[in-house]
mmCIF file of the protein (N, C-alpha, C, O) and its ligand, coordinates in Angstrom:
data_MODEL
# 
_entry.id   MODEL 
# 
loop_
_entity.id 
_entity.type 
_entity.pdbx_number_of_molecules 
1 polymer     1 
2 non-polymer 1 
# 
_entity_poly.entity_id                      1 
_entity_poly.type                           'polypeptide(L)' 
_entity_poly.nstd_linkage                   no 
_entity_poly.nstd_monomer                   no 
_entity_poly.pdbx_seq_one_letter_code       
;(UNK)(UNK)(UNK)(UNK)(UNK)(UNK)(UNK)(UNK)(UNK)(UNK)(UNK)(UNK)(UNK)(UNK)(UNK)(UNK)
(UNK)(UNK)(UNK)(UNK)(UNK)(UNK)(UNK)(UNK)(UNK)(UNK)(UNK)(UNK)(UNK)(UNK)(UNK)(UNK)
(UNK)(UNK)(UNK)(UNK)(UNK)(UNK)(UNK)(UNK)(UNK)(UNK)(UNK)(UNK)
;
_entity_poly.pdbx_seq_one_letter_code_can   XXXXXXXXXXXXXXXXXXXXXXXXXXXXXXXXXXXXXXXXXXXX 
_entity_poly.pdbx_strand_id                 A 
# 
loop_
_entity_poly_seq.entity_id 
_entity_poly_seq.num 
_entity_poly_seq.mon_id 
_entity_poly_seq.hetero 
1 1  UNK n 
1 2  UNK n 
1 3  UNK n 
1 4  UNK n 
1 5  UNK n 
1 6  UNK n 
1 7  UNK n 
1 8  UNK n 
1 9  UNK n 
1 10 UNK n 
1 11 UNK n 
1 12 UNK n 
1 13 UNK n 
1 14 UNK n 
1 15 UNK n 
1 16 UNK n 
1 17 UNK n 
1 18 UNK n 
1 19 UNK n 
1 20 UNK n 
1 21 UNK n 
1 22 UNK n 
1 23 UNK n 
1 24 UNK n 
1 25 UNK n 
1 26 UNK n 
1 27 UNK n 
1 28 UNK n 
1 29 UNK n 
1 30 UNK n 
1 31 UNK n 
1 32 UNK n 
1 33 UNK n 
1 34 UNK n 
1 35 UNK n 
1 36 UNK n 
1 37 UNK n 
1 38 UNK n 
1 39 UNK n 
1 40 UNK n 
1 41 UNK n 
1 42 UNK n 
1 43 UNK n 
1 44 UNK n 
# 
loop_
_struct_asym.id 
_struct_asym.entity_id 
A 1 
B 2 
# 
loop_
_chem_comp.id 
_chem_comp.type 
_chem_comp.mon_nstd_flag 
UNK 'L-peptide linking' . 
ZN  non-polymer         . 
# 
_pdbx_entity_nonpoly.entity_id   2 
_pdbx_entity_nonpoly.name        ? 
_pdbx_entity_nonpoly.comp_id     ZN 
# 
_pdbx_nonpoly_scheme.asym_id         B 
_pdbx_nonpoly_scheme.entity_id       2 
_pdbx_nonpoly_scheme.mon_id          ZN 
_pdbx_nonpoly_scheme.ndb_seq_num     1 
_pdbx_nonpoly_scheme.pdb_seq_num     101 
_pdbx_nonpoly_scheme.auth_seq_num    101 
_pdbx_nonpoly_scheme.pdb_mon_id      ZN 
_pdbx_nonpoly_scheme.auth_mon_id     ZN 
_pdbx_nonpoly_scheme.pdb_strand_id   A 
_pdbx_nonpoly_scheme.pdb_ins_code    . 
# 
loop_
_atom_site.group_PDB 
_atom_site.id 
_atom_site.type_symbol 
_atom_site.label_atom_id 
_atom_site.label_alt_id 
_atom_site.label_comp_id 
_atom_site.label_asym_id 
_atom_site.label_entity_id 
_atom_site.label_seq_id 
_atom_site.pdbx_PDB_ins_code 
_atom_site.Cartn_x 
_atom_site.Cartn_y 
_atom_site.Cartn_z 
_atom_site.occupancy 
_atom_site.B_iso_or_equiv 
_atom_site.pdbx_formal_charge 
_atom_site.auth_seq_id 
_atom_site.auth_comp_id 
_atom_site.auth_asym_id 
_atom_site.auth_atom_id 
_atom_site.pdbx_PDB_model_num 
ATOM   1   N  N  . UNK A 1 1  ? -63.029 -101.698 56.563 1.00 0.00 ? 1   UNK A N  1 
ATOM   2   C  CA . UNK A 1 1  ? -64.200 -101.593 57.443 1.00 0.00 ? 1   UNK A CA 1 
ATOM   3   C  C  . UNK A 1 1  ? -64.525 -100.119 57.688 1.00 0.00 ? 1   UNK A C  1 
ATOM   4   O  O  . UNK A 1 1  ? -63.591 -99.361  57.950 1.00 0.00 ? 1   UNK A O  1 
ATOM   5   N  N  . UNK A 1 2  ? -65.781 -99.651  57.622 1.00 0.00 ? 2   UNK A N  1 
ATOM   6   C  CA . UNK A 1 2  ? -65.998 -98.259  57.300 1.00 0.00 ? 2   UNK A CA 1 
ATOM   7   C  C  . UNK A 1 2  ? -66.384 -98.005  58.656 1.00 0.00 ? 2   UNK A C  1 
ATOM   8   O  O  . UNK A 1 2  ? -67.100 -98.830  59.223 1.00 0.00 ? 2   UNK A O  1 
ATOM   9   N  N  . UNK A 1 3  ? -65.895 -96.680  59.413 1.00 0.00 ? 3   UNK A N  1 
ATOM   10  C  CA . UNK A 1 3  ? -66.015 -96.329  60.692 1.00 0.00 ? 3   UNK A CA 1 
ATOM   11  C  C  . UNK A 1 3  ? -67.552 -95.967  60.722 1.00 0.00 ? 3   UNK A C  1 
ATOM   12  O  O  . UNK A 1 3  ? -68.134 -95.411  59.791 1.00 0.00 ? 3   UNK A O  1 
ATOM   13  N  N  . UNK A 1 4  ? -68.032 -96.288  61.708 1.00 0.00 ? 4   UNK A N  1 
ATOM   14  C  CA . UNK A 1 4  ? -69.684 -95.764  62.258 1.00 0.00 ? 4   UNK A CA 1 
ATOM   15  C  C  . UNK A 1 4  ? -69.511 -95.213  63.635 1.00 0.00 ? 4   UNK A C  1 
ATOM   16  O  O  . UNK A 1 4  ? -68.672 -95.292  64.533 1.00 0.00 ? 4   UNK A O  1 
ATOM   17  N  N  . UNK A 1 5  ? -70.691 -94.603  63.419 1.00 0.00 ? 5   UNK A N  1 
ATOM   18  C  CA . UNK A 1 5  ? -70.762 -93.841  65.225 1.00 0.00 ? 5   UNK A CA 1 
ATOM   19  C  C  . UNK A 1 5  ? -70.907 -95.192  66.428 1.00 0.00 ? 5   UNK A C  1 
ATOM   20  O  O  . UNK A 1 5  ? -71.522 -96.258  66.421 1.00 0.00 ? 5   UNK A O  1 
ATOM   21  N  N  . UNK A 1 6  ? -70.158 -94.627  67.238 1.00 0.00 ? 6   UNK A N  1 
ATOM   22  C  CA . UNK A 1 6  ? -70.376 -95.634  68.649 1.00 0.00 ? 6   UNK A CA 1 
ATOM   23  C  C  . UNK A 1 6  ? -71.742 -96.298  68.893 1.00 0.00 ? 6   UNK A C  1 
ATOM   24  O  O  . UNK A 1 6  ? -72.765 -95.700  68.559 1.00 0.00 ? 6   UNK A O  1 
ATOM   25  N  N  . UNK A 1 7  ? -71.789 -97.413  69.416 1.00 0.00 ? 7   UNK A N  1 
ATOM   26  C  CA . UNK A 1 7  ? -73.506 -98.034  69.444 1.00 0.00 ? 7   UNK A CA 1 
ATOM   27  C  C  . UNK A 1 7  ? -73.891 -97.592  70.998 1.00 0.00 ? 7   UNK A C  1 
ATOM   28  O  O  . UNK A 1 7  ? -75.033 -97.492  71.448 1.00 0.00 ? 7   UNK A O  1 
ATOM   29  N  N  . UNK A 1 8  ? -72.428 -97.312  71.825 1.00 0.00 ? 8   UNK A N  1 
ATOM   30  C  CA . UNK A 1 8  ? -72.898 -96.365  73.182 1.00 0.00 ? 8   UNK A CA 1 
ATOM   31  C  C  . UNK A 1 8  ? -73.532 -95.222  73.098 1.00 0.00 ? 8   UNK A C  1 
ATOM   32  O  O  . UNK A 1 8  ? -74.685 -95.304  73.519 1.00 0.00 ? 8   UNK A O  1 
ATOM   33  N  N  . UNK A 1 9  ? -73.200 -94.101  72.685 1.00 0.00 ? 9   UNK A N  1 
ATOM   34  C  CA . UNK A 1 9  ? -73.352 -92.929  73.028 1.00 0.00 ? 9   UNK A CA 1 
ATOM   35  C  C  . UNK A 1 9  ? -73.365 -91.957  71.657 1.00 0.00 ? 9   UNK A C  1 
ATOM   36  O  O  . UNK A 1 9  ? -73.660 -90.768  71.779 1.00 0.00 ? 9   UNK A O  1 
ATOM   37  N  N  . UNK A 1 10 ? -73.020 -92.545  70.303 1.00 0.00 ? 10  UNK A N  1 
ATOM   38  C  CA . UNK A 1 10 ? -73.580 -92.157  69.119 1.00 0.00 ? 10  UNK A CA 1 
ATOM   39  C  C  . UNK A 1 10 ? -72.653 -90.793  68.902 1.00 0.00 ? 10  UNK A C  1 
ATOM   40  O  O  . UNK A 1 10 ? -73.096 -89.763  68.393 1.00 0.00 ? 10  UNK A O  1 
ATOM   41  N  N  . UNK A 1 11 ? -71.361 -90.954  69.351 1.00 0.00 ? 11  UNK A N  1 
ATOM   42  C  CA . UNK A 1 11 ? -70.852 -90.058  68.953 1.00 0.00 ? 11  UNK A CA 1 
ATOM   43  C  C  . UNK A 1 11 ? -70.130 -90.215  67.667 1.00 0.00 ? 11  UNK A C  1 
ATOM   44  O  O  . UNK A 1 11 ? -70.099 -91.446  67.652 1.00 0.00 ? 11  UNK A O  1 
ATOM   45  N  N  . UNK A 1 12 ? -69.442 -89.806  66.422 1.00 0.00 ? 12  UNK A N  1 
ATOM   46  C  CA . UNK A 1 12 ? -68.436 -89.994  65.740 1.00 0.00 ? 12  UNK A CA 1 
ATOM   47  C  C  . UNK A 1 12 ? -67.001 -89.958  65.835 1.00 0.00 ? 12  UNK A C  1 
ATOM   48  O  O  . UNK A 1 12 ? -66.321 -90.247  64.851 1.00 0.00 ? 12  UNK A O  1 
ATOM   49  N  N  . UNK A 1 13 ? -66.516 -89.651  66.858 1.00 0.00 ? 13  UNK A N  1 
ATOM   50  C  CA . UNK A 1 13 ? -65.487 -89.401  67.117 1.00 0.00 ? 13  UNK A CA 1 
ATOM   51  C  C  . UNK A 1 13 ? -64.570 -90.518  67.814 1.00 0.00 ? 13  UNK A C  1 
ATOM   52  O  O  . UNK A 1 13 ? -64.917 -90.926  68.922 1.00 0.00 ? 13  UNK A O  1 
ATOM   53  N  N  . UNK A 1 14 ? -63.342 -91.062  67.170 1.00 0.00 ? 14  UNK A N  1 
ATOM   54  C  CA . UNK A 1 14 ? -62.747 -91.895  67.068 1.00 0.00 ? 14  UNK A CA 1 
ATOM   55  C  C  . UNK A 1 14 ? -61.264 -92.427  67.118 1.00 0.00 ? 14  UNK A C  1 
ATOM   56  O  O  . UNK A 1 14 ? -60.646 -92.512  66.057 1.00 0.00 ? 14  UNK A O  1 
ATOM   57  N  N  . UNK A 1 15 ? -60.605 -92.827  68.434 1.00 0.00 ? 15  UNK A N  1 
ATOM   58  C  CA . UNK A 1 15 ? -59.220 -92.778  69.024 1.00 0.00 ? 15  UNK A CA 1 
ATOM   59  C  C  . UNK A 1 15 ? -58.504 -94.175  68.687 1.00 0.00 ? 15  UNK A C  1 
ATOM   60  O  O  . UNK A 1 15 ? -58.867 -95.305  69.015 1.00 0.00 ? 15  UNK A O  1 
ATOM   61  N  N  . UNK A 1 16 ? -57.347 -93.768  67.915 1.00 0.00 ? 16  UNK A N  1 
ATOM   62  C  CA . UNK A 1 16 ? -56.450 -94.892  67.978 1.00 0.00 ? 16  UNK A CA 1 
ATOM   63  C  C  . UNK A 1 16 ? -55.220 -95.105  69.284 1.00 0.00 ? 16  UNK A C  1 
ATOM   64  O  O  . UNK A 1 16 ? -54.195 -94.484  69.567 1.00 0.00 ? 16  UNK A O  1 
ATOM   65  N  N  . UNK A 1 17 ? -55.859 -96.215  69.832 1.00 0.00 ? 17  UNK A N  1 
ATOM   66  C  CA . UNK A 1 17 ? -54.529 -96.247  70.918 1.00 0.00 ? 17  UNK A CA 1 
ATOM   67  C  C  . UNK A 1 17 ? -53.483 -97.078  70.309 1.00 0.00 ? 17  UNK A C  1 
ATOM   68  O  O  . UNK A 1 17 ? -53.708 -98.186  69.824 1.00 0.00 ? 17  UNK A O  1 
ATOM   69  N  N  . UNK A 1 18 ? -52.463 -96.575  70.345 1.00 0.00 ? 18  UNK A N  1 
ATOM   70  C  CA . UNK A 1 18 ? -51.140 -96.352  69.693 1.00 0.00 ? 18  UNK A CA 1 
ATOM   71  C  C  . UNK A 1 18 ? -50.506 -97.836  70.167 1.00 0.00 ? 18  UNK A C  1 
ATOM   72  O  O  . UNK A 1 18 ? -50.182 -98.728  69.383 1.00 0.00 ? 18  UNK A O  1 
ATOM   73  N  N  . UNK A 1 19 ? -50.418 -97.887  71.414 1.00 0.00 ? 19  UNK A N  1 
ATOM   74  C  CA . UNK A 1 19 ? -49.801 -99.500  72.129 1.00 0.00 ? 19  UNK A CA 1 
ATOM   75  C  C  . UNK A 1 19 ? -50.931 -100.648 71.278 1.00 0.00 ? 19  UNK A C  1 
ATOM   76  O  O  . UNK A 1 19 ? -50.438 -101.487 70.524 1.00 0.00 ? 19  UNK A O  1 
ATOM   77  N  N  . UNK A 1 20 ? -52.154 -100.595 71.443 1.00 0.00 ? 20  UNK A N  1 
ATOM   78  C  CA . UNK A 1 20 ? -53.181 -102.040 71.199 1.00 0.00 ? 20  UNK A CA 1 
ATOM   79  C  C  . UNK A 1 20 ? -53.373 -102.018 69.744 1.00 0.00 ? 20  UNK A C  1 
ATOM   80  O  O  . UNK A 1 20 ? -53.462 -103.045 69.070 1.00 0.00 ? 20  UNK A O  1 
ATOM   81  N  N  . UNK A 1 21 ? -53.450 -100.503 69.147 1.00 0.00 ? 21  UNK A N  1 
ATOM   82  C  CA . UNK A 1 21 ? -53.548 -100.453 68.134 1.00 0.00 ? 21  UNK A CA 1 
ATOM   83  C  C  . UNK A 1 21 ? -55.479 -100.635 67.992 1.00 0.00 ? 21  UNK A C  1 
ATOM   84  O  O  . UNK A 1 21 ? -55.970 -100.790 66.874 1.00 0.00 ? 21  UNK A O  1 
ATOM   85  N  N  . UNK A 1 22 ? -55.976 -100.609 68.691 1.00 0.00 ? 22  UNK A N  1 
ATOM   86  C  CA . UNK A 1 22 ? -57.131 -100.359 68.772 1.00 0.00 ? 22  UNK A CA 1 
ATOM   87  C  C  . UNK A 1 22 ? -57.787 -99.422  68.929 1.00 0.00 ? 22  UNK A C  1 
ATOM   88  O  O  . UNK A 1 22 ? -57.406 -98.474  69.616 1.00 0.00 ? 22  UNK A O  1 
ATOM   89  N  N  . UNK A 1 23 ? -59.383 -99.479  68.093 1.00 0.00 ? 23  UNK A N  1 
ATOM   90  C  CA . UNK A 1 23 ? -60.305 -98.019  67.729 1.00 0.00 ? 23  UNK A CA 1 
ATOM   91  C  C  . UNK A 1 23 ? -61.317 -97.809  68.872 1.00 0.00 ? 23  UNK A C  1 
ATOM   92  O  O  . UNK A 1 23 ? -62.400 -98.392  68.916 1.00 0.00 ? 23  UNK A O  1 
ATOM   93  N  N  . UNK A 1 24 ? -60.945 -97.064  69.652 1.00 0.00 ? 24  UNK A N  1 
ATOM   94  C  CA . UNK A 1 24 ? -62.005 -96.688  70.350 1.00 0.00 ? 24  UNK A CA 1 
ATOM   95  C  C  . UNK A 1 24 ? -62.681 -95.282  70.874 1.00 0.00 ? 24  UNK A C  1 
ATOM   96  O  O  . UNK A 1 24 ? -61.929 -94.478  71.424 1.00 0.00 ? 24  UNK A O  1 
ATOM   97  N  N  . UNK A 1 25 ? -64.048 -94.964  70.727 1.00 0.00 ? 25  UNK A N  1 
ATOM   98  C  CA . UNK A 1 25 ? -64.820 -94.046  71.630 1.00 0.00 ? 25  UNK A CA 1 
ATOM   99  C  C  . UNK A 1 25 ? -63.759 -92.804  71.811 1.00 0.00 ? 25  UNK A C  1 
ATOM   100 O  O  . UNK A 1 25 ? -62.682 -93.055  72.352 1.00 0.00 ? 25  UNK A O  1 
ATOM   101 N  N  . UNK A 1 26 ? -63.970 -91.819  71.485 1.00 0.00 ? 26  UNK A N  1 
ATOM   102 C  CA . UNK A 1 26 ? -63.365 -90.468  72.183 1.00 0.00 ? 26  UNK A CA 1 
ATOM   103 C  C  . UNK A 1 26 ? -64.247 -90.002  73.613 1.00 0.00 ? 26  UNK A C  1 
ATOM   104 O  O  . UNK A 1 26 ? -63.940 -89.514  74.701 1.00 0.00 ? 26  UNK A O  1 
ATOM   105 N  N  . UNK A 1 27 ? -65.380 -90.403  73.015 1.00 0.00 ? 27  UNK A N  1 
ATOM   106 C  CA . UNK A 1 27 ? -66.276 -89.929  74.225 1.00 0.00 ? 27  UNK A CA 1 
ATOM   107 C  C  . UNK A 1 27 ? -66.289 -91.251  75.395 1.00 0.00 ? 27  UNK A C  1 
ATOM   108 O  O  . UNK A 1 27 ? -65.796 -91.081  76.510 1.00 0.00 ? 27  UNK A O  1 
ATOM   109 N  N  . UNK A 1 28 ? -66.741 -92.202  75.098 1.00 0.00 ? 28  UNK A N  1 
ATOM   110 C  CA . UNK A 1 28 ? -67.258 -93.363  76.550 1.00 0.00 ? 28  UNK A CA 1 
ATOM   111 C  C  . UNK A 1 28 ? -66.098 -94.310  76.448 1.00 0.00 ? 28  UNK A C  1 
ATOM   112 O  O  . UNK A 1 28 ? -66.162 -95.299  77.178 1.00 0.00 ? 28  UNK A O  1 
ATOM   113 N  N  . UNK A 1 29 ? -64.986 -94.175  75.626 1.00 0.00 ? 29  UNK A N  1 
ATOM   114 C  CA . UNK A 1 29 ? -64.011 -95.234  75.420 1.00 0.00 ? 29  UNK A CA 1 
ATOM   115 C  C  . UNK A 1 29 ? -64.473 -96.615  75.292 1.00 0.00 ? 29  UNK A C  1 
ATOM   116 O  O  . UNK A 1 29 ? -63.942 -97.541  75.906 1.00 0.00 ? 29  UNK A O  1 
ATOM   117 N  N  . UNK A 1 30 ? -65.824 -96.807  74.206 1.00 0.00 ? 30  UNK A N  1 
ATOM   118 C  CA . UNK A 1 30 ? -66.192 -98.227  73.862 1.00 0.00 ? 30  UNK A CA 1 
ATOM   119 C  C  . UNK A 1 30 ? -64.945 -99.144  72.970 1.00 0.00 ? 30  UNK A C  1 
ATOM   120 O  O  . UNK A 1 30 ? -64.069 -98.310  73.201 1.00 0.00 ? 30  UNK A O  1 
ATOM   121 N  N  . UNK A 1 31 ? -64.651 -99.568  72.639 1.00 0.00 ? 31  UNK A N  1 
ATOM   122 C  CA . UNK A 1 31 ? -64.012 -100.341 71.493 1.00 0.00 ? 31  UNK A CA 1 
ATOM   123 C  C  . UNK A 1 31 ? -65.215 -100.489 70.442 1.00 0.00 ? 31  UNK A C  1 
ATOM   124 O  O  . UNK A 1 31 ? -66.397 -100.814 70.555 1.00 0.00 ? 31  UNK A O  1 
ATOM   125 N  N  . UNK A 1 32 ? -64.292 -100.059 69.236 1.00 0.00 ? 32  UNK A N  1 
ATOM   126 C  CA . UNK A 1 32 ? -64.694 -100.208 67.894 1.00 0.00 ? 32  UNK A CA 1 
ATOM   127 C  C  . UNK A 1 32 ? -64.483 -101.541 67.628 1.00 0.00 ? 32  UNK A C  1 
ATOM   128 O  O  . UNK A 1 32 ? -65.103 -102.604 67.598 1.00 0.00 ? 32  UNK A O  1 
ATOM   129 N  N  . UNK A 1 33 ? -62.935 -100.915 67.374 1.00 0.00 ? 33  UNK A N  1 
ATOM   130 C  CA . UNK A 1 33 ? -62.254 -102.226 66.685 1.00 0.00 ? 33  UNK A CA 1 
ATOM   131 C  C  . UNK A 1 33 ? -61.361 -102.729 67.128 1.00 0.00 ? 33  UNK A C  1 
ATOM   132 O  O  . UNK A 1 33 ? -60.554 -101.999 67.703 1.00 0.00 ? 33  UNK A O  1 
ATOM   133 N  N  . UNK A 1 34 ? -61.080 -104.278 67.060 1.00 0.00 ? 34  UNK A N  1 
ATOM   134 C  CA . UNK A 1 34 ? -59.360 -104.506 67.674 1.00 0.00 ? 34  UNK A CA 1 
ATOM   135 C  C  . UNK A 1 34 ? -58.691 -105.003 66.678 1.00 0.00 ? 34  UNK A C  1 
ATOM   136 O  O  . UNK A 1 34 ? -59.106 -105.646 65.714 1.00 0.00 ? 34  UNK A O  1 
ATOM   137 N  N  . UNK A 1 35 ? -57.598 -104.666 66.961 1.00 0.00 ? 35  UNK A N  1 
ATOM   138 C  CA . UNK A 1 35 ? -56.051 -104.739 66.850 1.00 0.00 ? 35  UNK A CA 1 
ATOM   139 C  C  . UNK A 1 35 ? -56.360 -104.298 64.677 1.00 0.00 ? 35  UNK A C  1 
ATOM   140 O  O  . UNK A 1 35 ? -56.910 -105.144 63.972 1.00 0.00 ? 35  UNK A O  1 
ATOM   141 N  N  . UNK A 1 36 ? -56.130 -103.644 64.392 1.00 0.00 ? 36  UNK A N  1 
ATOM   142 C  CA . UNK A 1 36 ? -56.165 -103.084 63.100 1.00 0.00 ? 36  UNK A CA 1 
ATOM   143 C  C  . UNK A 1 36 ? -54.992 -103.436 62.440 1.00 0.00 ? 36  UNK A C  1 
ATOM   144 O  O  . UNK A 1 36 ? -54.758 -104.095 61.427 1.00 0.00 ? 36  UNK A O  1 
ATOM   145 N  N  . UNK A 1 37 ? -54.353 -102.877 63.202 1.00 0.00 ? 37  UNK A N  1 
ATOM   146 C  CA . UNK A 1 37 ? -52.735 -103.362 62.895 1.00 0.00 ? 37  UNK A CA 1 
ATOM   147 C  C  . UNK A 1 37 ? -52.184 -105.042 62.745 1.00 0.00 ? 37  UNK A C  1 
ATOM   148 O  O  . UNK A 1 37 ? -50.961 -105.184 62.745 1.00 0.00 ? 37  UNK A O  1 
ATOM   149 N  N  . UNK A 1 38 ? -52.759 -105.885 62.660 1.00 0.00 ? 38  UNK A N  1 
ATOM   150 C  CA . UNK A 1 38 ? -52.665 -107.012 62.397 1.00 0.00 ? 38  UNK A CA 1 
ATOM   151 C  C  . UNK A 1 38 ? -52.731 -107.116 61.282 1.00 0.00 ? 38  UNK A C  1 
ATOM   152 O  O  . UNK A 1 38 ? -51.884 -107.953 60.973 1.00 0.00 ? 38  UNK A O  1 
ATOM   153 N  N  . UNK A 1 39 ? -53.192 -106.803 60.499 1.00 0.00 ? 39  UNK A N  1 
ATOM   154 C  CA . UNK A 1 39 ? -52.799 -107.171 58.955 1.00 0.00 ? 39  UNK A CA 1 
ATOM   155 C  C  . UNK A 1 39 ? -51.583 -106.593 58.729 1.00 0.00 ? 39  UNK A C  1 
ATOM   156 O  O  . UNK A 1 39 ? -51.378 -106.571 57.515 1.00 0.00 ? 39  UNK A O  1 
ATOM   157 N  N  . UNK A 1 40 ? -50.719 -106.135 59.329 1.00 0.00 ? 40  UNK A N  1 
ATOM   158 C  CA . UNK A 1 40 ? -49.376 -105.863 58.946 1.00 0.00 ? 40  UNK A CA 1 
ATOM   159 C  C  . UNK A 1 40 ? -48.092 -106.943 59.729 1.00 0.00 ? 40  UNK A C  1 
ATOM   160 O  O  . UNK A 1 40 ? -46.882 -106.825 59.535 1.00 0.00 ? 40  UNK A O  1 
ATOM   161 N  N  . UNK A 1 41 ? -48.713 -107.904 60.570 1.00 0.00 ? 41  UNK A N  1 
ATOM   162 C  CA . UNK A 1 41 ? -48.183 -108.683 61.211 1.00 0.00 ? 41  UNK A CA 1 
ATOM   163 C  C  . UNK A 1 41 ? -47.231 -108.422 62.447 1.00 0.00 ? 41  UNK A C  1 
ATOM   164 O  O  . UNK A 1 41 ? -46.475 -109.161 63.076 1.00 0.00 ? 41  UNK A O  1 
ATOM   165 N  N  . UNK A 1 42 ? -47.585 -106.990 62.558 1.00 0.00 ? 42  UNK A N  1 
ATOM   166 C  CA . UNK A 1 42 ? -46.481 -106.598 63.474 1.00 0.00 ? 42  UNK A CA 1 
ATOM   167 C  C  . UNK A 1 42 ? -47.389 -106.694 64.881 1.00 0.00 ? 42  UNK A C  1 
ATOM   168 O  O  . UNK A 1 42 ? -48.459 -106.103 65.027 1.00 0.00 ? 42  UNK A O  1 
ATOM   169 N  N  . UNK A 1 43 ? -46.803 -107.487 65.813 1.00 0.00 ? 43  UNK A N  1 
ATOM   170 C  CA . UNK A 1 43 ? -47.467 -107.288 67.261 1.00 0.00 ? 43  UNK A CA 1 
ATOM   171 C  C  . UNK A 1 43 ? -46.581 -106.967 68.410 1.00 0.00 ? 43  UNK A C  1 
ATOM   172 O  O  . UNK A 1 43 ? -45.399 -107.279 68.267 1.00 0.00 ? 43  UNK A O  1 
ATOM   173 N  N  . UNK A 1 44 ? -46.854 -106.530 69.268 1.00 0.00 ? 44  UNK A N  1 
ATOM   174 C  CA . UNK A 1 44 ? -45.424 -105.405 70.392 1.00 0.00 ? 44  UNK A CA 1 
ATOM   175 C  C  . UNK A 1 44 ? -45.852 -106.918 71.222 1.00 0.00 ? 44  UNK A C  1 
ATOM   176 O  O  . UNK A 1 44 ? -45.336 -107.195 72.304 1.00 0.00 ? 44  UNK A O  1 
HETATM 177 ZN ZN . ZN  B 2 .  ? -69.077 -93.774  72.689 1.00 0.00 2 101 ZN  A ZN 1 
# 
């Protein structure tokens, strides 16, 4: 899945949180994406 700018605030810039494993917002902390890390089957 190819990263795009936020549909909030149109920034590019883009944070993986490390615990959810989810892509979100540097700037407004929208969610991109969830859980990415699921195709590796590993869940905390
Ligand atoms: Zn944003």
């Amino acid at each position: 899945m190819d990263m795009e700018h936020c549909p909030q605030c149109g920034t590019e810039i883009f944070i993986q949180d490390e615990d959810s494993g989810e892509i979100v917002c540097s700037n407004c902390g929208f969610v991109i994406s969830y859980r990415v890390l699921d195709a590796s089957g590993r869940m905390v």
